[in-house]
GUVO-515340 format. One record per residue: residue number from 0; x, y, z of N, C-alpha, C, O in turn; residue in one letter. Coordinates in Angstrom, 3 decimals. Atoms other than C-alpha are relative to their C-alpha. Layout:
# GUVO-515340
+-----+----------+----------+----------+----------+----------+----------+----------+----------+----------+----------+----------+----------+---+
:   k :       nX :       nY :       nZ :      caX :      caY :      caZ :       cX :       cY :       cZ :       oX :       oY :       oZ : r :
+-----+----------+----------+----------+----------+----------+----------+----------+----------+----------+----------+----------+----------+---+
: NUM :        X :        Y :        Z :        X :        Y :        Z :        X :        Y :        Z :        X :        Y :        Z : A :
...
+-----+----------+----------+----------+----------+----------+----------+----------+----------+----------+----------+----------+----------+---+
***
This chain:
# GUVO-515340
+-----+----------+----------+----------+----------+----------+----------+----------+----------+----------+----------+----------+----------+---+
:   k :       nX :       nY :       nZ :      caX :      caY :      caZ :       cX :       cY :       cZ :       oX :       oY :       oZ : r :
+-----+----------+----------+----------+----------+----------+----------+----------+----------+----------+----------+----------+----------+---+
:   0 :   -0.341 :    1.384 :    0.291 :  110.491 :   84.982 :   22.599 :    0.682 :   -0.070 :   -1.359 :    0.197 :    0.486 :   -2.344 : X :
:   1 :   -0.563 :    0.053 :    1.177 :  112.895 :   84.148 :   20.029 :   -0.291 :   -1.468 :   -0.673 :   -0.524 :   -2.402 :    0.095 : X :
:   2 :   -0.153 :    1.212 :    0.219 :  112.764 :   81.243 :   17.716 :    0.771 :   -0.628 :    0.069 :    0.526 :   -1.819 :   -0.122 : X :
:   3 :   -1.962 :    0.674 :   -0.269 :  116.791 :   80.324 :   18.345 :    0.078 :   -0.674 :    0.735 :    0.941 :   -1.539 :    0.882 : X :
:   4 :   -0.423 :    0.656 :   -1.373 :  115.866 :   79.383 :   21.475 :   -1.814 :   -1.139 :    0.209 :   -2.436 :   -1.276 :    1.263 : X :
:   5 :    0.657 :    0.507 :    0.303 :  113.073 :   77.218 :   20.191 :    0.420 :   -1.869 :   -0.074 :    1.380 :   -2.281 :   -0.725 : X :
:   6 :    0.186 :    1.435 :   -0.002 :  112.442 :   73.066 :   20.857 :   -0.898 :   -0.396 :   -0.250 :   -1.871 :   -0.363 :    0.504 : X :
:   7 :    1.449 :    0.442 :    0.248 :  110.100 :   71.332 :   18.375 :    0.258 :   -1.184 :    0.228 :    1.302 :   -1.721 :   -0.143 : X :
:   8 :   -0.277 :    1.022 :   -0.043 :  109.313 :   68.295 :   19.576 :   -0.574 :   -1.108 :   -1.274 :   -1.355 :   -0.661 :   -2.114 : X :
:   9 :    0.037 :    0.815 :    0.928 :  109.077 :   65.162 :   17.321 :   -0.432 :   -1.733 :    0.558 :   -1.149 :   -2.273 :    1.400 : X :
:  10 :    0.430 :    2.193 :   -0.112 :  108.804 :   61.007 :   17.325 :    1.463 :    0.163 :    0.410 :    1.911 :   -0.902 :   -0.014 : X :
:  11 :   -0.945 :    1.012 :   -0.504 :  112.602 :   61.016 :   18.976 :   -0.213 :   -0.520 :    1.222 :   -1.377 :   -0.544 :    1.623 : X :
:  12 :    0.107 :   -0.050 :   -1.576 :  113.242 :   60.075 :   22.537 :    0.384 :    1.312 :    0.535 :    1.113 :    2.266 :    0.258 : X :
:  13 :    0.205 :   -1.620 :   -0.977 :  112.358 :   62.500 :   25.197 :    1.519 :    0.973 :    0.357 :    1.659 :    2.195 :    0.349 : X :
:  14 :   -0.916 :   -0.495 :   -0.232 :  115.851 :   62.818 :   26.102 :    0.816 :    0.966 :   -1.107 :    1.412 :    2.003 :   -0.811 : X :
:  15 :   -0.329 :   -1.236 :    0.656 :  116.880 :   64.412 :   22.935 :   -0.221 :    1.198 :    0.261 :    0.706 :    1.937 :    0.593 : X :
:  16 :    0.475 :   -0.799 :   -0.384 :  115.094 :   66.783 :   23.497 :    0.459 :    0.736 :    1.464 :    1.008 :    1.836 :    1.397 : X :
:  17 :   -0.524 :   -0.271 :   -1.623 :  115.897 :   67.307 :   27.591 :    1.729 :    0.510 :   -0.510 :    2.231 :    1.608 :   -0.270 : X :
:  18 :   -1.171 :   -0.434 :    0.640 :  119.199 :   67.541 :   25.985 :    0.350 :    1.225 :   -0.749 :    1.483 :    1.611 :   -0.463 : X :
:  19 :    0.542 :   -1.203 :    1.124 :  118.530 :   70.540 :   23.438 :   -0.324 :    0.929 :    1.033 :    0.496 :    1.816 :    1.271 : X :
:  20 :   -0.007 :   -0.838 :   -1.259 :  117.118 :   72.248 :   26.405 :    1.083 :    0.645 :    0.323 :    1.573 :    1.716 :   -0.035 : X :
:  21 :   -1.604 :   -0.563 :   -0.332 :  120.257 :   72.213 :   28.176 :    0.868 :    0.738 :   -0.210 :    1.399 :    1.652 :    0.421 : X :
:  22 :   -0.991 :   -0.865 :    0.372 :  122.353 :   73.004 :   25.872 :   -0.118 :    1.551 :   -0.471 :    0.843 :    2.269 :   -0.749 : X :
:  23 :    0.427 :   -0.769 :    0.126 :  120.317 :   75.728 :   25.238 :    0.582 :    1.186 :    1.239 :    1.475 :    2.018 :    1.076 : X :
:  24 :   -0.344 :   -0.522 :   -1.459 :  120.474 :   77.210 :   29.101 :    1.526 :   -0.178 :    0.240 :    2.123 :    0.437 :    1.124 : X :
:  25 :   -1.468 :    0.148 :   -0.339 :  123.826 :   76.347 :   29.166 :    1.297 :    1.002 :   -0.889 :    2.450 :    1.237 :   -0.527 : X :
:  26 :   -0.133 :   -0.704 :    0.884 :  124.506 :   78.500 :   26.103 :   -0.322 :    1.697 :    0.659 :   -0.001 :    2.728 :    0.069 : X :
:  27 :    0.442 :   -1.649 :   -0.189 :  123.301 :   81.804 :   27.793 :   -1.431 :    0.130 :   -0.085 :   -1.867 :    1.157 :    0.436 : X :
:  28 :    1.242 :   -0.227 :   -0.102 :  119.713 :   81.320 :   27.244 :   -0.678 :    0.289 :    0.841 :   -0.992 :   -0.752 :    1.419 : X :
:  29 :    1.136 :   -0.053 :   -0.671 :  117.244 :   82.879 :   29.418 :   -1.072 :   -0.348 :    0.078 :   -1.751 :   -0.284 :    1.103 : X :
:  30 :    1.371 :    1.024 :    0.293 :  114.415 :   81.038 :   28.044 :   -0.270 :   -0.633 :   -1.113 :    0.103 :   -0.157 :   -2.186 : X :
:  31 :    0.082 :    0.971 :    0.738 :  113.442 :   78.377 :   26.251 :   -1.174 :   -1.024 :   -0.748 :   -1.546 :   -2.086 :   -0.249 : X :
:  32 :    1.714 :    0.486 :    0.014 :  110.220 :   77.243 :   24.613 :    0.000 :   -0.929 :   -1.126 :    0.368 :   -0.835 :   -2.297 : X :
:  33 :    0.527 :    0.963 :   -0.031 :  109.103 :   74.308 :   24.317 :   -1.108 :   -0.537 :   -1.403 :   -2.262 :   -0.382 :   -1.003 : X :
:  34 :    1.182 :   -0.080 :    0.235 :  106.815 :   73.251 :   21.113 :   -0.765 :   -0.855 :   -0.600 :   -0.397 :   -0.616 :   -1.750 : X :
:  35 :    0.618 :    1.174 :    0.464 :  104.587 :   70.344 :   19.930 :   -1.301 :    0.361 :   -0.556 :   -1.754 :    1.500 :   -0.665 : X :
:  36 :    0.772 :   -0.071 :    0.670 :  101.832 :   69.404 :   18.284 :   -0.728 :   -1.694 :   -0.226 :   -0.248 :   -2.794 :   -0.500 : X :
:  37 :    0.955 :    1.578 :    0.069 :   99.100 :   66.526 :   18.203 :    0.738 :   -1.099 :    1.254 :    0.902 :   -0.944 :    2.464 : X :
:  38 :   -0.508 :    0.823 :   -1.523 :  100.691 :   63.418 :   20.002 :    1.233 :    0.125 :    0.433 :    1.741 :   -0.609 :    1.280 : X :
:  39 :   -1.292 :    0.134 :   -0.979 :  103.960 :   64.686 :   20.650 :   -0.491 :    0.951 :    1.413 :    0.454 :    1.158 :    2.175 : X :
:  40 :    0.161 :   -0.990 :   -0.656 :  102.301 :   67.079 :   23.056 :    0.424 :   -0.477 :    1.629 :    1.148 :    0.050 :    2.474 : X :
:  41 :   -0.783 :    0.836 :   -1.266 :  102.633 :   64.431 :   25.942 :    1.719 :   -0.146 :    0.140 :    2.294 :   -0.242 :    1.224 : X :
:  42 :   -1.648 :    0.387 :   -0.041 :  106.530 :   63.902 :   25.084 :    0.555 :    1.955 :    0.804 :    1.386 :    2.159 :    1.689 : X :
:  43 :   -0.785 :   -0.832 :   -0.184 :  106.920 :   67.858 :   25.224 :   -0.351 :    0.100 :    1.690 :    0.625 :    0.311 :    2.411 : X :
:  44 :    0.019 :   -0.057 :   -1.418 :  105.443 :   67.898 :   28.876 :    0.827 :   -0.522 :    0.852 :    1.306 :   -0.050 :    1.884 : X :
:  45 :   -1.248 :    0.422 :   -1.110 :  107.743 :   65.272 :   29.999 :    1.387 :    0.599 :   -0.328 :    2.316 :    0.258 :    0.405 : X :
:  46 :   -1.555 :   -0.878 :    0.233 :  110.922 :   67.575 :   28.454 :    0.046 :    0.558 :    1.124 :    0.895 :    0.335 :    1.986 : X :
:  47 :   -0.228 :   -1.089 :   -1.072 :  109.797 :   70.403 :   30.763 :   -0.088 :    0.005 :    1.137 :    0.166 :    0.948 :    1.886 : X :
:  48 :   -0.209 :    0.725 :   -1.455 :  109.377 :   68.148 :   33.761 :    1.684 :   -0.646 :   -0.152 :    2.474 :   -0.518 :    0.784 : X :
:  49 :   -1.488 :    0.347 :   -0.674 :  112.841 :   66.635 :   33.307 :    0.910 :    0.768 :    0.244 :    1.634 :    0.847 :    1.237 : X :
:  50 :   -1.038 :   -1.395 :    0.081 :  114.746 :   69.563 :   32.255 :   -0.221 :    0.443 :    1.517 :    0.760 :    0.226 :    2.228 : X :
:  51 :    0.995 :   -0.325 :   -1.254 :  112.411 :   70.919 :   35.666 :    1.184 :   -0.145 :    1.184 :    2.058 :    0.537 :    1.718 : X :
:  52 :    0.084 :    0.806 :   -1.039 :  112.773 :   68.211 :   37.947 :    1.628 :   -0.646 :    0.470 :    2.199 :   -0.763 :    1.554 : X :
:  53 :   -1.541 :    1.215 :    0.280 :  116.201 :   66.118 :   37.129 :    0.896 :    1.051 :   -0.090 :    1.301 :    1.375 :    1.027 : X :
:  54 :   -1.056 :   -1.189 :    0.486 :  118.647 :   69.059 :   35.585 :    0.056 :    1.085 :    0.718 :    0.781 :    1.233 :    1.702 : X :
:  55 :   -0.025 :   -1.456 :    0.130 :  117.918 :   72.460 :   35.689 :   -1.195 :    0.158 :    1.721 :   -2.320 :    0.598 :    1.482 : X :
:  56 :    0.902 :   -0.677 :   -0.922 :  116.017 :   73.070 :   39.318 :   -0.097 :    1.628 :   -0.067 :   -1.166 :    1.852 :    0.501 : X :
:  57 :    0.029 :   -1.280 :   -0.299 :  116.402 :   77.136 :   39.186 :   -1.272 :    0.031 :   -1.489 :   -2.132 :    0.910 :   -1.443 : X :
:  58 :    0.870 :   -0.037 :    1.135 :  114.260 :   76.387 :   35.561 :   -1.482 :    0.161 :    0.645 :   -1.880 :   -0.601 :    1.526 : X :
:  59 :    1.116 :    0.209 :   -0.350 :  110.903 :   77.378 :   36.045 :   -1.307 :    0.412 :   -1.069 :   -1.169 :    1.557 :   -1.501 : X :
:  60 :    0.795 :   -0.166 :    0.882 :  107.548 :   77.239 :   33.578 :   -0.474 :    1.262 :    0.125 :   -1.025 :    1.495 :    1.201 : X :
:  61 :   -0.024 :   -0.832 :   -0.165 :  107.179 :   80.641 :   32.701 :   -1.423 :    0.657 :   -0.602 :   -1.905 :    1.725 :   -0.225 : X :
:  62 :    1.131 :   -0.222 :    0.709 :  103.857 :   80.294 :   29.980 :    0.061 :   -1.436 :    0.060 :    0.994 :   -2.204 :    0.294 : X :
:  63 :    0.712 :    0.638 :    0.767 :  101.984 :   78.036 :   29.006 :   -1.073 :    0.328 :   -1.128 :   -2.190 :    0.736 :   -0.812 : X :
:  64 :    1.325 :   -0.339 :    0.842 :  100.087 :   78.446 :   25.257 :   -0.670 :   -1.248 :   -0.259 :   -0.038 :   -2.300 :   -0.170 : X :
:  65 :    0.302 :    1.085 :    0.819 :   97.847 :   76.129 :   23.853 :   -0.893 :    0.420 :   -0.913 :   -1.342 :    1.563 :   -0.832 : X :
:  66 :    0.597 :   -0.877 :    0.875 :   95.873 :   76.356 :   20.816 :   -0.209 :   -1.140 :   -1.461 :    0.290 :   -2.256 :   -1.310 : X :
:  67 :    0.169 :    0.715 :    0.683 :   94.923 :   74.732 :   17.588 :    0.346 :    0.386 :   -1.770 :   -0.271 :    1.252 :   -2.392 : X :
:  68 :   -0.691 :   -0.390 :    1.331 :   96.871 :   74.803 :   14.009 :   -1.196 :   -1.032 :   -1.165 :   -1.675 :   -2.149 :   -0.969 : X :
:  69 :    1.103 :    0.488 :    1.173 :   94.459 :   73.935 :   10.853 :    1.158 :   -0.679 :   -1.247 :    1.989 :   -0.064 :   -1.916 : X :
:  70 :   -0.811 :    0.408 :    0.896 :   96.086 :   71.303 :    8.717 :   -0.535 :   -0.568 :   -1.367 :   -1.489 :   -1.343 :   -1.444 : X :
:  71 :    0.416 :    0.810 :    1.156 :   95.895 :   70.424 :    5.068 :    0.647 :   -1.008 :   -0.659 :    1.796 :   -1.030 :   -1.101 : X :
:  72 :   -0.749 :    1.068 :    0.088 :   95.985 :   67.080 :    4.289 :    0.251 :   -0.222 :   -1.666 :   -0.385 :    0.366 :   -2.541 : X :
:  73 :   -0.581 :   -0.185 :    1.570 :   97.987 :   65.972 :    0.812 :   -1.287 :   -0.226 :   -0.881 :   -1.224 :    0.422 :   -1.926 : X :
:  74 :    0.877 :    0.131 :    0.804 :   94.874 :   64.999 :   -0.757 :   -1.227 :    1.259 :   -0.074 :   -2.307 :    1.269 :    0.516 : X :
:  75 :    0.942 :   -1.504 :    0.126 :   93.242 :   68.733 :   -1.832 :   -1.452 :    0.348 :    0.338 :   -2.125 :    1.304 :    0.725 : X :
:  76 :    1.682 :   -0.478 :   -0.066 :   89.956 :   67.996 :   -1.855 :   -0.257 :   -0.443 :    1.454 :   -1.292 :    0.020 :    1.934 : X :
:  77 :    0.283 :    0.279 :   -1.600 :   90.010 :   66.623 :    1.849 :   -0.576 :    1.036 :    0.845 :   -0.451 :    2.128 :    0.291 : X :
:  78 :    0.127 :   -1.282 :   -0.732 :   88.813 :   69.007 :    4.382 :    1.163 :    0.403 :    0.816 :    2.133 :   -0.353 :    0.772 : X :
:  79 :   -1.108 :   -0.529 :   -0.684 :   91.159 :   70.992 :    6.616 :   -0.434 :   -0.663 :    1.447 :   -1.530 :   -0.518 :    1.987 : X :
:  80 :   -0.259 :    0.783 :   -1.471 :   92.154 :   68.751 :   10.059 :    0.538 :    0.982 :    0.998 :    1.540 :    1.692 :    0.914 : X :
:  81 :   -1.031 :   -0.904 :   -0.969 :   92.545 :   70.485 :   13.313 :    0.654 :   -0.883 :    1.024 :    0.163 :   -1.921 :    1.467 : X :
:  82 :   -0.904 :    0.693 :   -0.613 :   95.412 :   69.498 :   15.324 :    0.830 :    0.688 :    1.272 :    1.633 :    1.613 :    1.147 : X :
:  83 :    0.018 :   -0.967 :   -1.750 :   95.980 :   70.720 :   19.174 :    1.405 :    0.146 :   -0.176 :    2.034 :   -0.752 :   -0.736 : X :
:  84 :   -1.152 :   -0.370 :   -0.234 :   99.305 :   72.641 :   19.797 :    0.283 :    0.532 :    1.492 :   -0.557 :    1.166 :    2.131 : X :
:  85 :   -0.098 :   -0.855 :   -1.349 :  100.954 :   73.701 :   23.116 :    1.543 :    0.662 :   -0.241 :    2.505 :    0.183 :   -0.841 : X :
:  86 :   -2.002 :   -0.357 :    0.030 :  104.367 :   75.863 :   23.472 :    0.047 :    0.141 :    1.728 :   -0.823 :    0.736 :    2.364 : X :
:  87 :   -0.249 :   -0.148 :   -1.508 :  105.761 :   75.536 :   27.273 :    1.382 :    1.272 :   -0.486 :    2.257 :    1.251 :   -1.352 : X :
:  88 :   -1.152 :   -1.131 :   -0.294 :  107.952 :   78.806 :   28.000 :    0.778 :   -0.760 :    1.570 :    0.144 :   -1.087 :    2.573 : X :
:  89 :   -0.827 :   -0.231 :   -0.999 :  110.813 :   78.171 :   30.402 :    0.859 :    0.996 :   -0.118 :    1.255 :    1.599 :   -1.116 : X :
:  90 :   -0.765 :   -1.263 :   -0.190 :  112.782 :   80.584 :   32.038 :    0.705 :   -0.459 :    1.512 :    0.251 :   -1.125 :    2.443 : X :
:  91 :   -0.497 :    0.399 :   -0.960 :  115.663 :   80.585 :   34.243 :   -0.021 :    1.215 :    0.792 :    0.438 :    1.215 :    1.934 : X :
+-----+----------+----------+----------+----------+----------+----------+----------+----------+----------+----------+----------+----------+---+
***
């Protein structure tokens, strides 16, 4: 897995993203992963269903990770927050 061929998702609309995909696979990519964190985690699921479902049919989910990143918040003395991550692998 390379990171080049890496999609973090964010607060835009989904379609950015579905978009980024694309141009990804459309670029030569053989695969393409997917990666969020806390509440975008729902947005990245619906990427890899549209890309999926709508676009790319030969695309197919190749991993799924999930897993949990330890965050520190700006105020030092806080404790460390954990915050759920998933990366979806596609592959054409």
């Amino acid at each position: 897995m390379s990171n080049a061929n890496t999609v973090l998702i964010g607060k835009k609309p989904t379609m950015n993203y579905v978009l980024a995909c694309i141009t990804f696979f459309n670029g030569g990519a053989k695969e393409v992963n997917v990666k969020a964190r806390g509440k975008a985690i729902s947005r990245a699921i619906d990427v890899a269903e549209v890309v999926r479902r709508k676009f790319l049919p030969d695309v197919k989910v190749n991993a799924i990770a999930i897993g949990t990143d330890q965050i520190q918040p700006h105020d030092e003395e806080a404790q460390l927050s954990n915050v759920s991550t998933i990366e979806i692998t596609l592959k054409r």
